[in-house]
NUTI-606608 format. One line per field, with one value per residue (C-alpha): residue number from 1; residue in one letter; z, x, y. Coordinates in steps of 0.05 Angstrom, whole numbers. Layout:
N
drennu <- c(NUM_...)
kolgu <- c(A_...)
Z <- c(Z_...)
X <- c(X_...)
Y <- c(Y_...)
This chain:
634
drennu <- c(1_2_3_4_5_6_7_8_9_10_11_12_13_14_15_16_17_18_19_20_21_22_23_24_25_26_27_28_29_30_31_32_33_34_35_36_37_38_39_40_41_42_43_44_45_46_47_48_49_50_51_52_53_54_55_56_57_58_59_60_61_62_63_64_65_66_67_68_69_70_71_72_73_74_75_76_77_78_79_80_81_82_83_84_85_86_87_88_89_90_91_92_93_94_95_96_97_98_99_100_101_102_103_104_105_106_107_108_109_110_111_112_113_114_115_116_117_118_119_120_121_122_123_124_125_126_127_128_129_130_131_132_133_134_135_136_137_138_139_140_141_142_143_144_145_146_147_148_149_150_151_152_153_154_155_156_157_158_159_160_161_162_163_164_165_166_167_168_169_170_171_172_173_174_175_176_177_178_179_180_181_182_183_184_185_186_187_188_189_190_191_192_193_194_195_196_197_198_199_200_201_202_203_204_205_206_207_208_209_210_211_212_213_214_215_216_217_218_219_220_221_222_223_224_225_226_227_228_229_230_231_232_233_234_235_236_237_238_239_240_241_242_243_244_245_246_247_248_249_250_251_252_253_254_255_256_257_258_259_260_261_262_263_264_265_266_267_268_269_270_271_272_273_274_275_276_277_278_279_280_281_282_283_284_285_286_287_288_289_290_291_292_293_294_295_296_297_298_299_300_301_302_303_304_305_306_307_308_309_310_311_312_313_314_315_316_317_318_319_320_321_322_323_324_325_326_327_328_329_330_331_332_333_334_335_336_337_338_339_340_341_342_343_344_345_346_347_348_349_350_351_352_353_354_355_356_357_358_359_360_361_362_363_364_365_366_367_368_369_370_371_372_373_374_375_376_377_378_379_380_381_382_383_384_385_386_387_388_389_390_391_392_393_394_395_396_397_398_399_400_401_402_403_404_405_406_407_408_409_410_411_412_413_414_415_416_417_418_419_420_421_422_423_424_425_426_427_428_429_430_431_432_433_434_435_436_437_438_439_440_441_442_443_444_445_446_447_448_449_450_451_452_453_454_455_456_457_458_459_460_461_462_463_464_465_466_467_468_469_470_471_472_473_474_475_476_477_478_479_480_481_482_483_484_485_486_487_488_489_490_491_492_493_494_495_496_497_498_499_500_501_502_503_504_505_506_507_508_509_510_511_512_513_514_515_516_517_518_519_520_521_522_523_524_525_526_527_528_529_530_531_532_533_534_535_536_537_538_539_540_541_542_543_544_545_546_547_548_549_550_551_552_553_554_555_556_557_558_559_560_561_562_563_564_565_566_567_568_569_570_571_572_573_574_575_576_577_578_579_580_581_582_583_584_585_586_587_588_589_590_591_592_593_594_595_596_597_598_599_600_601_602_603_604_605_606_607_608_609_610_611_612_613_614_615_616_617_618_619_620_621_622_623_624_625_626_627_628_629_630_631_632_633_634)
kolgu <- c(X_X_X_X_X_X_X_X_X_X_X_X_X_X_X_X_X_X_X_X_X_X_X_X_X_X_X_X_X_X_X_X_X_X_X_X_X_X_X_X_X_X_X_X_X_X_X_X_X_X_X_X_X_X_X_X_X_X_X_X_X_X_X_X_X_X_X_X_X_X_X_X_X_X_X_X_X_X_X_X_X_X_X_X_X_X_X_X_X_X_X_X_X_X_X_X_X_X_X_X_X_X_X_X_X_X_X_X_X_X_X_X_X_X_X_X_X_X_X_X_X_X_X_X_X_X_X_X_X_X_X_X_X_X_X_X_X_X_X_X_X_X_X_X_X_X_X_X_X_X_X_X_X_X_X_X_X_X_X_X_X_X_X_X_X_X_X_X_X_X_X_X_X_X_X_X_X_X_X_X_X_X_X_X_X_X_X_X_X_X_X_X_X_X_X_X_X_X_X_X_X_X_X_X_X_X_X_X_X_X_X_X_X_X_X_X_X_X_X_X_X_X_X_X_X_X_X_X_X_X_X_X_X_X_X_X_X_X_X_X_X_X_X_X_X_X_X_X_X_X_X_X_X_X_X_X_X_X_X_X_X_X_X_X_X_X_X_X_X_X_X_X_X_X_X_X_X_X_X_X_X_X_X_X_X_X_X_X_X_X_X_X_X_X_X_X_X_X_X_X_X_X_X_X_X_X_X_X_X_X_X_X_X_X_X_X_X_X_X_X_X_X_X_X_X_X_X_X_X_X_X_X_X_X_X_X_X_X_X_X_X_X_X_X_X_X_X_X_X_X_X_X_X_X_X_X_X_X_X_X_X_X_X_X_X_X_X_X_X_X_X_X_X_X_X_X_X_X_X_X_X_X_X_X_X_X_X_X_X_X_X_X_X_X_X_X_X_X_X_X_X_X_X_X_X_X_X_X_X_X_X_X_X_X_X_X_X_X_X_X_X_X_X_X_X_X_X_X_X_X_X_X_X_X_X_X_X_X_X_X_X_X_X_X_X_X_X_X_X_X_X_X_X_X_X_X_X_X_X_X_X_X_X_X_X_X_X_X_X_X_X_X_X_X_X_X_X_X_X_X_X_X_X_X_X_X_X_X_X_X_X_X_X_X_X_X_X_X_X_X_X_X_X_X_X_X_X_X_X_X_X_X_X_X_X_X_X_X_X_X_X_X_X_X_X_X_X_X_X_X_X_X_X_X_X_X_X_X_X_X_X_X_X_X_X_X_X_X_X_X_X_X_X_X_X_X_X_X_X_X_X_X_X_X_X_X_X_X_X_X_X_X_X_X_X_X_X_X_X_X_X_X_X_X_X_X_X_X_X_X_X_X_X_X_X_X_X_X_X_X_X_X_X_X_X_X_X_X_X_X_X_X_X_X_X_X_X_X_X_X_X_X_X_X_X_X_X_X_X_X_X_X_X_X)
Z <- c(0_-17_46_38_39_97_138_121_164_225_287_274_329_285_218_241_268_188_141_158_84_112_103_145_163_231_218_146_113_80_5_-23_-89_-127_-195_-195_-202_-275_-299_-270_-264_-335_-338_-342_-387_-347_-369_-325_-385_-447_-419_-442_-504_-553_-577_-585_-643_-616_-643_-578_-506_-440_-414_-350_-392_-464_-475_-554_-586_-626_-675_-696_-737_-697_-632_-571_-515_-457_-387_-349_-322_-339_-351_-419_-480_-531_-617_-619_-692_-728_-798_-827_-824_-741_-723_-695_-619_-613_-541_-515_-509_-558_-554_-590_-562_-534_-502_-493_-467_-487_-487_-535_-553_-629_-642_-700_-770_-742_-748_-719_-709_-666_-695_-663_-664_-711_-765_-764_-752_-720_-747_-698_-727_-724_-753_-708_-738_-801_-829_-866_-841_-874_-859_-850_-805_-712_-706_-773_-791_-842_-915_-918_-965_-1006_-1003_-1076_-1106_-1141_-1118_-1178_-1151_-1083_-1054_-995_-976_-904_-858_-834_-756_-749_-733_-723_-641_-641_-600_-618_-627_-558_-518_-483_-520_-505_-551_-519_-564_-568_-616_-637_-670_-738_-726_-747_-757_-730_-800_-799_-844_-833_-808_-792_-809_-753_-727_-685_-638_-632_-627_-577_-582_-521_-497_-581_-617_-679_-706_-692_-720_-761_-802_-825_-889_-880_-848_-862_-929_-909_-836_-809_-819_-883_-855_-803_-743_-679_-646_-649_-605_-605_-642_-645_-700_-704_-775_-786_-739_-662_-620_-547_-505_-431_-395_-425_-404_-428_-418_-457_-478_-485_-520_-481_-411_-384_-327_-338_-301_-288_-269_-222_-181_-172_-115_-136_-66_-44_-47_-44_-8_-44_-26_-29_28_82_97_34_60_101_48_16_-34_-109_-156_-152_-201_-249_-306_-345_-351_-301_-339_-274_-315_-351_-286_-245_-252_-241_-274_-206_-140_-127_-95_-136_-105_-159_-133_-166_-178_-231_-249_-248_-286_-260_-198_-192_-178_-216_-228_-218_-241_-235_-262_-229_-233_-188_-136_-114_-82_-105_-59_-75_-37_20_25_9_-59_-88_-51_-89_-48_-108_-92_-158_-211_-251_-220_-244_-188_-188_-141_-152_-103_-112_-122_-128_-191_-179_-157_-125_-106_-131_-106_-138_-98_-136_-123_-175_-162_-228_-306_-330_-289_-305_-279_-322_-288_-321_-301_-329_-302_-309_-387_-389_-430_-391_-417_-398_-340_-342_-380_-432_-401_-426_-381_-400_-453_-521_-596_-625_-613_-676_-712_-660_-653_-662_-664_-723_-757_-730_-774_-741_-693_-620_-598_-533_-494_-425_-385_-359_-373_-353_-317_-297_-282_-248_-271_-266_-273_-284_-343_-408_-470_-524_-597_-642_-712_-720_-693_-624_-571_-489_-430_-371_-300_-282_-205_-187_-236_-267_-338_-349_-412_-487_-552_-631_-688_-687_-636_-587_-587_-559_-568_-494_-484_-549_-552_-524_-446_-455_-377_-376_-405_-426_-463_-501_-538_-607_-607_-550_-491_-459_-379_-359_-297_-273_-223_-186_-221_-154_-94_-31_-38_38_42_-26_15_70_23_13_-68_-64_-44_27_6_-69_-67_-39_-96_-152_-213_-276_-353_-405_-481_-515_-578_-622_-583_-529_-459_-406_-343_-273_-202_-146_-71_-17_-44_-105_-178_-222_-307_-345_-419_-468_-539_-609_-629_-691_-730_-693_-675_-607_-537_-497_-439_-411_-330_-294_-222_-188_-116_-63_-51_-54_-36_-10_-28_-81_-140_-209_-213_-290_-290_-236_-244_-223_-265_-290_-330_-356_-421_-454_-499_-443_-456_-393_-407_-360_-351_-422_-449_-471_-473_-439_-459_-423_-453_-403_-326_-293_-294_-246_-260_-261_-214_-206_-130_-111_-53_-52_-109_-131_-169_-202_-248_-210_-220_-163_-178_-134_-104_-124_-155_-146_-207_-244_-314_-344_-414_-437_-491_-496_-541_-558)
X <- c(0_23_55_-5_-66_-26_-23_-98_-114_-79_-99_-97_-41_13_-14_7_70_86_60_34_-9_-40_-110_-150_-242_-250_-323_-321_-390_-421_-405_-373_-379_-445_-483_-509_-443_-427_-396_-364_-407_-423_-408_-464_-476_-507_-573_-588_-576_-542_-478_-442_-451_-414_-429_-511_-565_-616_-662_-652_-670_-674_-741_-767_-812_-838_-905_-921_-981_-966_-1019_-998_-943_-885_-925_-891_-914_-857_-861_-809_-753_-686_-651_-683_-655_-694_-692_-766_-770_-815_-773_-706_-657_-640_-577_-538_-511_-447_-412_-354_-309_-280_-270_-232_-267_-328_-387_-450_-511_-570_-657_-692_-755_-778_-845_-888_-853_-787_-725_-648_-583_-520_-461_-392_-338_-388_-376_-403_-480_-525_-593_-656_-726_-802_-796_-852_-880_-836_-829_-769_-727_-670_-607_-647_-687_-686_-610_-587_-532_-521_-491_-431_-374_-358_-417_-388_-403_-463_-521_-492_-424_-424_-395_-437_-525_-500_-524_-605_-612_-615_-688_-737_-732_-773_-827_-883_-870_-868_-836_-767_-724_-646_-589_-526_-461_-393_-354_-285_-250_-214_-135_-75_6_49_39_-26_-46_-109_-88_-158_-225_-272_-323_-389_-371_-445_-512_-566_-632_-689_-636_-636_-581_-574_-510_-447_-380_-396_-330_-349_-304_-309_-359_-436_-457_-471_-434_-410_-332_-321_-247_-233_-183_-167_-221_-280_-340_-404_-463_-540_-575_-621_-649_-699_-746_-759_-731_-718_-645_-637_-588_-538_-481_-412_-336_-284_-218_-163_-136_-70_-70_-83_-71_-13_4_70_82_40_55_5_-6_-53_-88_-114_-194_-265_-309_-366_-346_-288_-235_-236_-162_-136_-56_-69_-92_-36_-4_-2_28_60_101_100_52_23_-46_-106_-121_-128_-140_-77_-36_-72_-52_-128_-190_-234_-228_-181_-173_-124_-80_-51_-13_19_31_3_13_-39_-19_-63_-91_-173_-228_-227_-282_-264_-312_-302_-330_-303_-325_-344_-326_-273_-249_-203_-154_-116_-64_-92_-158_-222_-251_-291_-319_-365_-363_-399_-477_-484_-443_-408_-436_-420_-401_-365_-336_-303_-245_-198_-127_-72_-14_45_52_0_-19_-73_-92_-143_-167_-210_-247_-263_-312_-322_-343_-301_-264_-248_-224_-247_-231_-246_-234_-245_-210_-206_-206_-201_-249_-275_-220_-197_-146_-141_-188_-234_-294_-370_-404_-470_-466_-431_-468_-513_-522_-497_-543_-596_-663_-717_-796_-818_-878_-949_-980_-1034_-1045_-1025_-963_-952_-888_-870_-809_-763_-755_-708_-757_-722_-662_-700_-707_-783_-786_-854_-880_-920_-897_-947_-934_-985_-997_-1006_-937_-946_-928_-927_-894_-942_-924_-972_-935_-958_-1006_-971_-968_-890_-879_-894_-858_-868_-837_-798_-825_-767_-702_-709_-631_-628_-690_-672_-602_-549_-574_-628_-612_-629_-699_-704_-744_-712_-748_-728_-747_-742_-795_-822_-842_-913_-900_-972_-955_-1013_-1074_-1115_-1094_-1121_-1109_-1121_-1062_-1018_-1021_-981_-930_-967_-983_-1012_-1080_-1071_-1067_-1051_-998_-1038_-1087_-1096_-1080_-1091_-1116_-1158_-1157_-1215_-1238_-1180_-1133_-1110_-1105_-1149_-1114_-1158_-1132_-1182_-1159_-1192_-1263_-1244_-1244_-1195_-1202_-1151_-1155_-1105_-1128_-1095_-1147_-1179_-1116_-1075_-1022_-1036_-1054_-1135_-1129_-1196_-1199_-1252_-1269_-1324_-1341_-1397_-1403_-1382_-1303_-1297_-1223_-1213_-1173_-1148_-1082_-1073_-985_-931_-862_-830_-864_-936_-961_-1028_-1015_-1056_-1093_-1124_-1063_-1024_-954_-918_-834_-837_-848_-919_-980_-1050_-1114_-1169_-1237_-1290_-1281_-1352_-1357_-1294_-1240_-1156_-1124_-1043_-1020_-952_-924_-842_-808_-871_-926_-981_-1050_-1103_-1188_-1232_-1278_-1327_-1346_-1422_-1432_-1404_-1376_-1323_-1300_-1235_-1214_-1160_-1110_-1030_-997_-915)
Y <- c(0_74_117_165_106_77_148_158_99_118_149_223_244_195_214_295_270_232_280_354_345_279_282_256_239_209_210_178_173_105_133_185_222_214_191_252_293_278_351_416_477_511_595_630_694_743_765_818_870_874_883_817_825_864_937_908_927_966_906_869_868_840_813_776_726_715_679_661_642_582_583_655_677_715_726_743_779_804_823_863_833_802_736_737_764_778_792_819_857_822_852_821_875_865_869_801_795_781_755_800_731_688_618_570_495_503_459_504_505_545_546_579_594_613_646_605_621_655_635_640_610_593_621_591_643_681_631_568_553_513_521_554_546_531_465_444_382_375_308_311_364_398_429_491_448_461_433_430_452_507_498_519_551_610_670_683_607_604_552_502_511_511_446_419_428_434_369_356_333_259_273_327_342_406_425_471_544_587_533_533_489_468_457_422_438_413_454_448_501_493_482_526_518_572_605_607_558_520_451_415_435_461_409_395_329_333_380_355_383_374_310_280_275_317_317_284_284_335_355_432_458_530_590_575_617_694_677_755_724_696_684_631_637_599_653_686_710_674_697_693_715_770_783_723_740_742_694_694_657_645_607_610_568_551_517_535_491_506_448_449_425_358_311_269_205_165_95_61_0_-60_-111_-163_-201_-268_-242_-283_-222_-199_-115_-79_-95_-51_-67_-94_-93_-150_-198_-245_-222_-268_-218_-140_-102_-35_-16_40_12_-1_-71_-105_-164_-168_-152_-213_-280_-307_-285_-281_-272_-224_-148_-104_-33_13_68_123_191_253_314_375_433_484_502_492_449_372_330_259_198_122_60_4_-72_-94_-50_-6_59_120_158_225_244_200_224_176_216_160_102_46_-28_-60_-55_-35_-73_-17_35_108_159_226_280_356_361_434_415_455_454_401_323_283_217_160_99_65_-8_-48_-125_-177_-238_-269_-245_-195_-140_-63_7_64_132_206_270_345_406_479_486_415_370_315_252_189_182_111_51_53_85_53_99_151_195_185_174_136_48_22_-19_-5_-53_-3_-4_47_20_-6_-43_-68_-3_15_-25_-33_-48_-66_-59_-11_65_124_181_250_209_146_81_62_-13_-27_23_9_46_57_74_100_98_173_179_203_164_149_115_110_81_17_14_83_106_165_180_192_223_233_242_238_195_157_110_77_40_-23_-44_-49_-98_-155_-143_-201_-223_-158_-146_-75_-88_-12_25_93_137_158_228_282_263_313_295_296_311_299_251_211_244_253_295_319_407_406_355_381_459_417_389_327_314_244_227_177_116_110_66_13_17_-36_-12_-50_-32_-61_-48_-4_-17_24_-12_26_27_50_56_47_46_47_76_102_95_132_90_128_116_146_151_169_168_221_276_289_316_260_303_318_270_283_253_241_219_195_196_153_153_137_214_272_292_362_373_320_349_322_343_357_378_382_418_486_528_528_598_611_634_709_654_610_565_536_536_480_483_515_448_433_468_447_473_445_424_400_404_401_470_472_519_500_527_538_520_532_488_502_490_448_475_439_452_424_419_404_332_302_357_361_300_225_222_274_282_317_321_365_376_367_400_399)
């Protein structure tokens, strides 16, 4: 074992007297680091006035909210305020707004909302575009397309000349006009020599749009067509366009790389151990030894002379070249912990087989140590570890890392066609970062489509063509049994569709007693489901059937009872924002639209409880039986 894992298990007294840098947690908790840590903070571009940008056109502002009409061609309506910037001439002669820093790499973050018929862009460094648009229900969607990218080459080549149509998204992602919608960039910048010759073209290592991919290694031969800079250069500032149309940006968030620094490691030494325990050893020194040496891997599996049941210790030291805050992530199988410079950063004993955890520790430039411990039972065994530091993408540090993120399955199993109607799936399915294991996915022929939650009667989410991605369900063992939608899915965030407002003021959103209910479904005559659940004397149907134009979910819910409920409520959304709209509209997380169309004469009303807010309509309350139908529109 390393001097500084051994001084981080003494008594604190003798670890001051060896090392005054020892660090050291008498009071060390269960785990440490988390799955939910997976990146280092983003900047953020202030948008309390105009101030960050460059020298900007008088045809933009700053606003405090921006509702839209999506039936009506450029409508936006603003409110007071800031953290909104807005382009809001409805002409095409606006000015563009251009960032006061230049970047060379960047990954950025930004949500946008465009009116109905408008249109905009991204420019990185002022040059190269990625494509903002109504393309709100477009079936096959060009480069001009939401998250296309734009053609580029010479402004002066004529249409026959010109060398490349720009590239279409993968698939249309857009939601209707006047909802927020994000675009996650990574960008990098075209490469120079020291005589300023262009060495590499510029490229997009991807475009997400509303959590789809768009693009992906995206190799971009010069400045989109008409870009401000028909030149390129190692910098520029970053642009938004402003002459297409309004359009509105908030948070706005960004890292820029600088392509130079990066952690660098040096030899490690290994001790392979005598090991049959089922979680990582708590004192792994102690264990006989059956192999030790030097290597410049982590392939535990090369460096052991057995194939199971065995600990592993690689120690070691690296090199940080600047002083700041490091994100650290490991995936270890089936278990193990990382040190650095004595100190327990990351700490998985193998409850969960490859499990994915992360932590940001501040560390300052020079030498330091690792220790990585590690357990294998039987299958096969790895150590993947990642980092990302101040102008540091996040990279490898050691392994080949099969964690989230990345492209696009190759050769993926997918469900796109339904000829003989409603398809209906069940399994698992990621919800808001949750696996729900017990969740029916429907597909519809009309290309709209649903994942509801049978366990505790909740619809989940929704999404259009194409339908889902069931590569993770057929594929080899099919041990993940999980569902992914093809296209972005917007959350319902409706939760359990019946709450008590006497108990939801109180910070209670569930009716007593739902999870004890019996929830089943049977099939109506088109071939969809009709969910029921029955609880505390109250028989719940919930209905979710395509309207007339098929391009949009009712979802009709029925309450029965033996009488009447005084402060029984359907609750229709849940998130952290809910705004009725000028047009009767409600506008929920800037994601979808409601409009509701029968409710007993009730009225919605929005109820704030903490960071929780939810649409809700009183049933039961005059009668012993209640009926809701309403629209949802994305």
């Amino acid at each position: 074992m390393s001097d500084h894992l051994k001084s981080a298990a003494l008594p604190g007294f003798i670890c001051l007297l060896l090392a005054s840098s020892c660090t050291l947690d008498r009071n060390e908790p269960e785990t440490r680091g988390s799955d939910e840590i997976t990146s280092l903070p983003f900047e953020r571009l202030s948008l309390d006035n105009l101030s960050a940008f460059n020298e900007p056109p008088e045809n933009w502002r700053v606003a405090g909210s921006v509702q839209s009409d999506y039936n009506t061609r450029y409508s936006m309506e603003l409110s007071e305020g800031s953290g909104v910037v807005v382009q809001s001439g409805t002409d095409e002669r606006g000015g563009h707004l251009f960032t006061n820093f230049e970047h060379e790499d960047i990954e950025l973050k930004v949500e946008v909302l465009v009116p109905g018929g408008s249109s905009s862009g991204i420019f990185l460094q002022g040059r190269y575009e990625v494509q903002i648009n109504d393309s709100w229900r477009v079936e096959q969607p060009k480069h001009s397309d939401a998250g296309g990218v734009y053609e580029w080459g010479e402004a002066s080549i004529s249409d026959e000349e010109r060398g490349h149509e720009g590239s279409a998204p993968f698939v249309n992602a857009s939601l209707a006009p006047g909802l927020w919608q994000e675009y996650h960039i990574l960008f990098r910048a075209p490469r120079f020599d020291e005589d300023g010759n262009k060495t590499e073209n510029a490229r997009f290592e991807w475009v997400w749009l509303n959590g789809v991919l768009v693009q992906e290694d995206l190799e971009v031969g010069g400045p989109t067509r008409a870009a401000p800079f028909e030149e390129e250069a190692p910098l520029g500032p970053l642009m938004f366009q402003g002459d297409q149309g309004p359009v509105a940006f908030r948070n706005i968030r960004y890292k820029k790389y600088n392509r130079t620094d990066s952690i660098s490691l040096g030899e490690f030494s290994f001790t392979i151990y005598d090991y049959e325990g089922d979680r990582t050893p708590k004192h792994i020194d102690n264990l006989p030894v059956i192999a030790e040496g030097v290597t410049n891997h982590f392939n535990v599996w090369e460096l052991s002379p057995r194939s199971e049941y065995y600990a592993s210790l690689l120690s070691g030291e690296f090199e940080v070249p600047v002083t700041g805050d490091y994100l650290f992530e490991t995936q270890i199988n089936n278990g193990g912990h990382l040190y650095i410079n004595g100190e327990l950063i990351l700490e998985n004993h193998g409850d969960v087989e490859n499990r994915q955890i992360g932590a940001i520790i501040h560390l300052p430039e020079g030498t330091h140590q690792l220790d990585v411990t590690h357990f294998q039972l039987i299958w096969e065994s790895s150590i993947s570890i990642r980092y990302e530091g101040p102008g540091m993408e996040k990279s490898s540090l050691a392994g080949n890392w099969s964690g989230r993120g990345g492209g696009r399955i190759p050769n993926p199993v997918t469900i796109q066609e339904f000829p003989d109607g409603p398809k209906r799936i069940g399994g698992f399915f990621d919800y808001q970062e949750e696996k729900r294991t017990h969740v029916l996915s429907v597909g519809h022929p009309d290309g709209i489509h649903y994942s509801y939650d049978l366990q505790n009667f909740e619809w989940l989410s929704f999404w259009r063509d194409p339908f889902a991605d069931v590569t993770r369900m057929w594929r080899g063992r099919g041990y993940e049994q999980l569902l992914v939608p093809m296209n972005a899915a917007v959350a319902s965030g409706s939760g359990v569709p019946l709450v008590s407002i006497g108990r939801f003021s109180t910070g209670n959103t569930d009716w007593p007693g739902m999870e004890g209910g019996v929830n089943r479904y049977q099939i109506d005559e088109s071939g969809l489901p009709v969910f029921i659940t029955e609880v505390d004397g109250v028989t719940i149907e919930d209905h979710l059937s395509p309207d007339e134009t098929g391009k949009v979910w009712i979802r009709a819910l029925t309450y029965r009872s033996s009488g009447t409920r005084s402060r029984a409520a359907a609750r229709l959304a849940g998130g952290v924002s809910i705004e009725k709209l000028f047009n009767g509209l409600y506008r929920v997380d800037g994601s979808y639209y409601i409009r509701v169309l029968t409710a007993d004469g009730e009225e919605p009303e929005i109820v704030v409880n903490g960071e929780h807010t939810a649409l809700l309509i009183p049933v039961l309350r005059n009668s012993n039986r209640s009926e809701i139908r309403y629209q949802v529109i994305w």
